[in-house]
N, C-alpha and C positions, 0 to 999 in steps of 0.2 A: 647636454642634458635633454634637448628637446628631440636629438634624433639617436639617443643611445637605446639600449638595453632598458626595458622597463618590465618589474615583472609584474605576472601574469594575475597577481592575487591583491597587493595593496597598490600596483597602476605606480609605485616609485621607481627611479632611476634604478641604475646597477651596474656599479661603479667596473671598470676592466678588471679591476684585480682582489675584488668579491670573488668568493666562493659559491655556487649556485648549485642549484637541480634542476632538472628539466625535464618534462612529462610531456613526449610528441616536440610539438614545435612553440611550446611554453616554458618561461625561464621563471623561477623562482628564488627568491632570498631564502638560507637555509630556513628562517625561522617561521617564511611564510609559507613551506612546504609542509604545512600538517592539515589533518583531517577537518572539515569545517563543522563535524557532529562534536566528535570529543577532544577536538582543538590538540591530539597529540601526535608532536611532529614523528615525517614521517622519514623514516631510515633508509638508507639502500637496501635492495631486496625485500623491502616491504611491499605485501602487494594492496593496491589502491587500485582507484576508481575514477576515471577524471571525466566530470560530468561538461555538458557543453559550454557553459560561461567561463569555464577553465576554474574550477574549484576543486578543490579534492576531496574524496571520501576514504577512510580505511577499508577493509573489503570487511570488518565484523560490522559496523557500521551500516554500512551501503547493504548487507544481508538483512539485515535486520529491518530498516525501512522498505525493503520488499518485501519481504514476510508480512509485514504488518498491511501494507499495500493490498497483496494478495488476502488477505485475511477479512479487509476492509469490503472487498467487492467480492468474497466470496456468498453465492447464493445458497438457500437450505434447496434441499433435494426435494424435488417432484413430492406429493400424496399420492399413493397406490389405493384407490377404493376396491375394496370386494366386493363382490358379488350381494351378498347379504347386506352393506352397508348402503351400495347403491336403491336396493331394490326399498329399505328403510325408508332412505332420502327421496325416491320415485313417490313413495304412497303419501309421505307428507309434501311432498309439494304440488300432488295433483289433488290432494284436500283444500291445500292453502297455496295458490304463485308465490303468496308476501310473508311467511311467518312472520305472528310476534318474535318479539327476542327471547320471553320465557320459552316459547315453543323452541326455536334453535339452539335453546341450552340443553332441553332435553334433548332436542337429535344429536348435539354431540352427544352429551352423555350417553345414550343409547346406542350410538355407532362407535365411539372412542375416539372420532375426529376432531380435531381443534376448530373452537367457535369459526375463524376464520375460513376454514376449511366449508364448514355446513353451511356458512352466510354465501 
C-alpha cells in the first residue's frame, strides 16, 4: 500500500490487477480518468489536456476556457483622432487646460469621441 501504484487524481492505492489509464508518466483509476470541467470520463482516443497537478481536461473544455481567457484580456483597439477632431480638442483646451464635464460632453458630442476619449 504505501510503496504501490497510487493514482495520479484521488492520491488512492492501485491494486496489480486494476485496470488503468495513463497520461505521460501518471496512472489513473478508470473512473478517475475524466475531465475535471465536465466530469466526463475519458475514452481511448479521446483527445485531452493534462494540466500540471496532473488533472485532466477534455480538449472542448480546455478550448473553451482559453477562449474565454483570451476574451477576458483582450484590449479595445487604439482611437484614431482626425485631423478636424484634434484641431476641435486643440481650441478647447487652449481656452480651458480643465474643462468642466458639461464642456467635455459637448466636445465629445461635437467630435463623436467617447467621454473617455475627450477627458
Amino acid at each position: 500500500r504505501r510503496f504501490g501504484t497510487k493514482c495520479a487524481a484521488c492520491q488512492q492505492g492501485i491494486p496489480p490487477t486494476q485496470v488503468v489509464r495513463r497520461a505521460q508518466d501518471f496512472v489513473y483509476h478508470l473512473h478517475c480518468f475524466a475531465c475535471i470541467v465536465c466530469k466526463r470520463q475519458l475514452a481511448t482516443g479521446d483527445e485531452f489536456y493534462l494540466m500540471e497537478d496532473s488533472r485532466l481536461g477534455c480538449k472542448a473544455d480546455y478550448e473553451t476556457a482559453k477562449q474565454r481567457e483570451a476574451e477576458s484580456t483582450a484590449k479595445r483597439p487604439r482611437t484614431t483622432i482626425t485631423a478636424k477632431q484634434l484641431e476641435t480638442l486643440k481650441n478647447a483646451y487652449n481656452n480651458s487646460p480643465k474643462p468642466a464635464r458639461h464642456v467635455r460632453e459637448q466636445l465629445s458630442s461635437e467630435t463623436g469621441l467617447d467621454m473617455r476619449v475627450v477627458q
